[in-house]
N, C-alpha and C positions, 0 to 999 in steps of 0.2 A: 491536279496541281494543288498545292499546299494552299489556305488562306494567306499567310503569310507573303508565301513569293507574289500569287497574284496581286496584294495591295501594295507591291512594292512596284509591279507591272506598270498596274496602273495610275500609282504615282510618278512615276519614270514617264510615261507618256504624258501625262497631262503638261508635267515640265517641261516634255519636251516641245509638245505645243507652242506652248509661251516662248521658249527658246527659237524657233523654226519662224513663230511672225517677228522676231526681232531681226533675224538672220534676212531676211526675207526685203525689211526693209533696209538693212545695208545694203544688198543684191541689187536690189533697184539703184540708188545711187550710180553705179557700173554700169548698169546697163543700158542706161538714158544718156551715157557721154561716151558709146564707142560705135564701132562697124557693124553692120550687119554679122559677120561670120564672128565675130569677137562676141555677138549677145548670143547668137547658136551656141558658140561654143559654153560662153559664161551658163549660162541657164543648163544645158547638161552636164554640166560637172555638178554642180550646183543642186539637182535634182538628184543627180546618183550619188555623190560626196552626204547628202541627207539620209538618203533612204539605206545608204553603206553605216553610218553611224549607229544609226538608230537601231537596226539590226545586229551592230554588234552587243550596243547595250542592252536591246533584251537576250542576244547570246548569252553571257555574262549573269543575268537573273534568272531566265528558266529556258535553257536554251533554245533561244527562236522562235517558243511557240508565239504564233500572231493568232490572237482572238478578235472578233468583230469589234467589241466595246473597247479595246484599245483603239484601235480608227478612230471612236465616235470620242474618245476622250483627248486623242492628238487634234480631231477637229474644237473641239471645247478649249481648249489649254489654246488653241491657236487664236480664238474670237476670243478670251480673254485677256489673250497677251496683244490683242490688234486696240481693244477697248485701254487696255495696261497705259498703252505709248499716248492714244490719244490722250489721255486723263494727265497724263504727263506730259505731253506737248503746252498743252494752256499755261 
C-alpha cells in the first residue's frame, strides 16, 4: 500500500474516532428513555450502521484493507474525541 493512501487510512480513522465518541454520546440519550427491546434493538443497529460506514470509507481509500494501527488509532481518535466533549462541556 502506497504512503500516501495509508496517511489518508489513517487519518480517516482517527476522525473517525472523534466522530463514533460523539455519535456514541447522542446514542445514550435514546437509550436511557426507552424498552428494553427498543435499547437491543437501538444499540445493534447502532453498532452495525458504525462498523457498515466505516468500512465503506476505507472501501473507498484502499479498498477495505483493515490494518491493526487503524484499531489503535479509531481507539485514540475516540478518547480524544471523549476528552474533546468533556473540555467542551465546562
Amino acid at each position: 500500500m502506497e504512503l500516501s493512501i495509508q496517511l489518508q487510512a489513517i487519518t480517516v480513522s482517527f476522525v473517525y474516532g472523534i466522530l463514533f465518541s460523539y455519535l456514541i454520546k447522542i446514542q445514550y440519550r435514546y437509550l436511557f428513555e426507552s424498552k428494553l427491546y427498543y435499547k437491543i434493538l437501538i444499540t445493534t443497529l447502532f453498532v452495525f450502521d458504525n462498523c457498515l460506514l466505516y468500512f465503506l470509507i476505507l472501501r473507498m481509500i484502499n479498498n477495505a484493507m483493515f490494518h491493526i494501527y487503524f484499531l489503535l488509532l479509531i481507539i485514540l481518535g475516540y478518547l480524544f474525541g471523549v476528552k474533546l466533549l468533556k473540555t467542551r462541556k465546562k
